[in-house]
N, C-alpha and C positions, 0 to 999 in steps of 0.2 A: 457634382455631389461631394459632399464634406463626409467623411470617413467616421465610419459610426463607432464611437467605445463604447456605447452601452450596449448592454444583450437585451435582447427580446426572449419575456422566461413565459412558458404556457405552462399549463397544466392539464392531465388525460390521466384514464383509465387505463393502467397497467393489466386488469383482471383480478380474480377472486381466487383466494386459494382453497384448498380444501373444504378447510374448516371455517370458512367464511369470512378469513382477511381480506377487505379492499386495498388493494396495493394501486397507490399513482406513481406516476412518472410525473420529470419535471423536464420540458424541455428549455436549454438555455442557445440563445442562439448569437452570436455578432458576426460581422461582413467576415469573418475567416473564418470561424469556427462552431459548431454543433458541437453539445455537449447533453446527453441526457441520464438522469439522476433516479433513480426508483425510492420508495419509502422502505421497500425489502430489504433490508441491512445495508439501509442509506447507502446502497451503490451506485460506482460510475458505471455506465450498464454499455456507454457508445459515446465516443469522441469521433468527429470529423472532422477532416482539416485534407485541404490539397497540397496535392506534389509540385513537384517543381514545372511540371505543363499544365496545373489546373486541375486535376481531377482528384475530386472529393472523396474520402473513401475512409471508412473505420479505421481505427491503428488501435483500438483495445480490443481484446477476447470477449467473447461472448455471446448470449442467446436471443432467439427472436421471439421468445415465448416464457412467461413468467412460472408456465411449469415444467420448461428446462434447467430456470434458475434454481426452483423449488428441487430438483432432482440432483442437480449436483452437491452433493453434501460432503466436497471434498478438497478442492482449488480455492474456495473466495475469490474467485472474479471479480476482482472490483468493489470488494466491501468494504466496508469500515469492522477493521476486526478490532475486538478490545474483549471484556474489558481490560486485560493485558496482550494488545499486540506481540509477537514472536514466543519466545520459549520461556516456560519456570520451570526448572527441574526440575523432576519429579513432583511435579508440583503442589510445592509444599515451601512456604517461606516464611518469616519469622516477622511480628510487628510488632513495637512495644511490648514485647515479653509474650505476645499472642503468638501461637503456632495456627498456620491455615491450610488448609489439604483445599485446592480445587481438583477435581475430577483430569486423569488423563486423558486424552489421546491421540498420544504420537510418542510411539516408542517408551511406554514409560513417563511420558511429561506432558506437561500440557501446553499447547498449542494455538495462538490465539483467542486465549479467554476461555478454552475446554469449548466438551462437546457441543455446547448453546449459549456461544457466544455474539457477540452485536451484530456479525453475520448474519444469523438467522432470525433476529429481531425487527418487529415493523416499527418503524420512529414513524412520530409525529410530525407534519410539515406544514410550512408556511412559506408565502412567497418573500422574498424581500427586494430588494435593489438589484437590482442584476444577477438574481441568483433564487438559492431556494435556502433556507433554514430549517437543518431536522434535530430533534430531541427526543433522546431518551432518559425514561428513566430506571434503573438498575437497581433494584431491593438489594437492601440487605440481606447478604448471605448469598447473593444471586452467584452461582458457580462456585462457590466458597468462598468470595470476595467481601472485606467487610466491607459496613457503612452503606445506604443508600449516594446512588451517584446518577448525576443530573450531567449528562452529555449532551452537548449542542454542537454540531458538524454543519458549519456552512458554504456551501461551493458556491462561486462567485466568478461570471465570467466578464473581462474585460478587453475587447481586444482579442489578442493570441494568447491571454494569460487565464488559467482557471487556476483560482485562490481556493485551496480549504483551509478555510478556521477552525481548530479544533479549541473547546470550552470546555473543563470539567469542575464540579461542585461536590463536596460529597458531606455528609454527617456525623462521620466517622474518620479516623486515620484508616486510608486506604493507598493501595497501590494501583497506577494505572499507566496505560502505554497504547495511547489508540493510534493507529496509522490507516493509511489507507492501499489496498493490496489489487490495486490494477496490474493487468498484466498488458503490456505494449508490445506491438510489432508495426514499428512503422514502413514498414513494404507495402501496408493498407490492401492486403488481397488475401493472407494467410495462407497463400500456396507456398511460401516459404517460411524456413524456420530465420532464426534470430540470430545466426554464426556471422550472417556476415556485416551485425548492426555495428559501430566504431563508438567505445566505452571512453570517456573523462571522469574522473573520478577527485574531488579536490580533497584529496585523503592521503595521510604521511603514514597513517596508521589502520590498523583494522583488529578484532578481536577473535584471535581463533578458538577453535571448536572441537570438543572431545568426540567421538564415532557414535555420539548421541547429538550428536551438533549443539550441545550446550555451550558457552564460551568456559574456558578453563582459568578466567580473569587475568591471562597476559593481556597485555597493548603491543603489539608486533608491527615494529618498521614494515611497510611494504616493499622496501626497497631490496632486489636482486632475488624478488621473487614472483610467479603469475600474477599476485594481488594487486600487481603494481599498475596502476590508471592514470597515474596523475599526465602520461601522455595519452591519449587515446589508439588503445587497442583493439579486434576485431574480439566478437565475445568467443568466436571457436575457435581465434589462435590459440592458444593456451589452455584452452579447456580439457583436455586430455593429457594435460602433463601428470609426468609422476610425483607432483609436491603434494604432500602428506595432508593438506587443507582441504587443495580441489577433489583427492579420492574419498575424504571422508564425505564431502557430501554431491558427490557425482560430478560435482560443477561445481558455480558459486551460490554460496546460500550463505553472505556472510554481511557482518556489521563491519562497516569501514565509521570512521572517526572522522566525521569533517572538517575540514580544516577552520579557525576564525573563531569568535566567541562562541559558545551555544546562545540563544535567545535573542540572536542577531539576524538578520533574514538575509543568504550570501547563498552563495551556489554552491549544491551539492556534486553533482552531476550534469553531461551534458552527452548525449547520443545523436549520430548522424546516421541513417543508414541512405547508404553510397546511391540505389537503383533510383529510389523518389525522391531524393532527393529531400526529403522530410529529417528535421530537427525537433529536439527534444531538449529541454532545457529544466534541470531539477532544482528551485530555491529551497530553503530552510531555514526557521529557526530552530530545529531538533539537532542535537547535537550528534546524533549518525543518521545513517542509512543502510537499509539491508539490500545488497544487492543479488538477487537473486534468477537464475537463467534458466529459471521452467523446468529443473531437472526432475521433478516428481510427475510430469504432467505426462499420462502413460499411457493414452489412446481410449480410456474410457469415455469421455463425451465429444459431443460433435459442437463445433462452432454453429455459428450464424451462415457461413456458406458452404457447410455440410463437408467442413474437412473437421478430419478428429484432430483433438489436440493432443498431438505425441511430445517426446521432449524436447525441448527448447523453442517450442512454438510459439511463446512470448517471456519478455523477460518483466521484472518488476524492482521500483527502485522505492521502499519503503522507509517512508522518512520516521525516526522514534529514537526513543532513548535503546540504550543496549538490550540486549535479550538477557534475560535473569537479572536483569540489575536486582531487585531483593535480595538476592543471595549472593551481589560481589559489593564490597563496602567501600572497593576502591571507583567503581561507575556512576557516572551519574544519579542520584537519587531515584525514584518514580514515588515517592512517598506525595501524597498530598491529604494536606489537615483540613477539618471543621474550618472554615473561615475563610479559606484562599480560594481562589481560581488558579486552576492552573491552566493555561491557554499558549497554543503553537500556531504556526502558519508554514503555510509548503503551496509554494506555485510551481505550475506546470505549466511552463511555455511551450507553445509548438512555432514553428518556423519553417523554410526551408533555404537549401543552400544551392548555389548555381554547380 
């Protein structure tokens, strides 16, 4: 038997919500890996991939029931948050002479696109080549954001690699920053937390954060201090240090600066954790990533195998342009015009090691 790259993608009935959303699943499958996709804020809902003896087993967070996902109204498991992934201050930014107020919430600012963001949105799907293609579309004005905007999110499984394409189009000069906000624990049991996963990070730099975790637009060497990844660390050695970074946001909740072009597709990150023997592999073309160790995750909801998710029960490595770039002139832009596409790619390889 000749080793299959292409995936086998089906499609099912996720259920109905409330108010009489049909939500599907997509499932994407190849000789290593299960991956499945909901229309519910284009989430990754469940990754499978075996240990180093064969056994298949989830390595993302999350629910067995579409109205657990509908209840959680506070992590994004697995979404595609936008329409500005991470943080605007107080959110309010400046475009062309336009001032925009989106809606808070989180401390003050707004968070992933505010209160009803892509998260909570049902995109449209279609099947495509080894994958699924979802699209939304985002009115003007939608959360305070100008210009209607046309997002196309396509996961693509080949192999041990699942590809997201992100696509955006808008009518208007707008601001945008879509990522995708899985949380992983590759122990694939979630009877453990995340401390003992080992972090690579290809990052010289990272941007720290005021005690509202906004960035204060330094670029700060990581060198001779926890931020520092570029060899691979365990994520709770250092976690509890007293550097002024990790206490403002409990842990890591932070944008590292990839090293290599932006718009070039090169490794972000790379996690092994030690027991399965299970690998993680982060590409990009985004010029950061946010690396973040579940520190908000507080025992409010229950997994899929009925352990709550407390802190550090998975971690998440968020590929995007900076947080607040609108309001720092020295970060990467997130500005896109009438006329362009703006389009990224972020692979997630899984593997394992002896």
């Amino acid at each position: 038997m000749g080793m299959r790259a292409e995936a086998a993608v089906s499609k099912g009935d996720f259920g109905t919500t409330p108010d009489g959303h049909r939500v599907e699943v997509y499932t994407l499958t190849s000789e290593h890996v299960e991956a499945r996709v909901t229309t519910y804020g284009a989430r990754l809902i469940s990754v499978r991939t075996p240990d180093r003896t064969g056994n298949l087993a989830d390595i993302v967070l999350g629910y067995d029931t579409l109205h657990e996902w509908l209840a959680d109204n506070k992590t994004h498991l697995g979404a595609i948050v936008g329409r500005y992934g991470n943080r605007i201050a107080k959110g309010a930014f400046t475009l062309d002479g336009h001032r925009y107020l989106s809606p808070v919430n989180n401390n003050g600012n707004t968070l992933h696109g505010g209160p009803v963001g892509f998260d909570k949105k049902f995109w449209n799907a279609k099947l495509v080549p080894n994958g699924v293609e979802l699209t939304l579309v985002s009115l003007d004005g939608d959360m305070g954001f100008p210009g209607t905007l046309t997002a196309k999110v396509t996961y693509t499984l080949v192999r041990n690699s699942l590809t997201i394409r992100y696509q955006e189009m808008s009518d208007k000069p707008t601001v945008v920053n879509l990522t995708n906000h899985t949380y992983f624990n590759l122990s694939g049991n979630e009877q453990s937390n995340v401390l003992g996963h080992l972090v690579t990070l290809r990052a010289q730099t990272f941007t720290p954060v005021d005690r509202m975790l906004i960035p204060t637009g330094e670029i700060r060497d990581v060198r001779g201090t926890p931020m520092d990844f570029r060899v691979a660390h365990s994520i709770g050695e250092r976690i509890d240090s007293d550097y002024e970074q990790i206490r403002l946001a409990g842990g890591y909740d932070h944008n590292w600066i990839v090293n290599g072009r932006a718009g070039t597709l090169r490794q972000a990150a790379y996690v092994r954790e030690p027991q399965s023997g299970r690998t993680l592999t982060v590409m990009t073309t985004e010029p950061g990533v946010q690396f973040y160790s579940g520190n908000f995750l507080d025992g409010t909801y229950t997994g899929r195998h009925g352990k709550r998710y407390t802190k550090n029960m998975g971690f998440c490595l968020e590929t995007q342009h900076y947080p607040d770039s609108p309001n720092h002139a020295n970060f990467p832009s997130t500005v896109l015009r009438p006329g362009h596409v703006r389009s990224s790619t972020t692979v997630f390889r899984f593997g394992i090691y002896s």
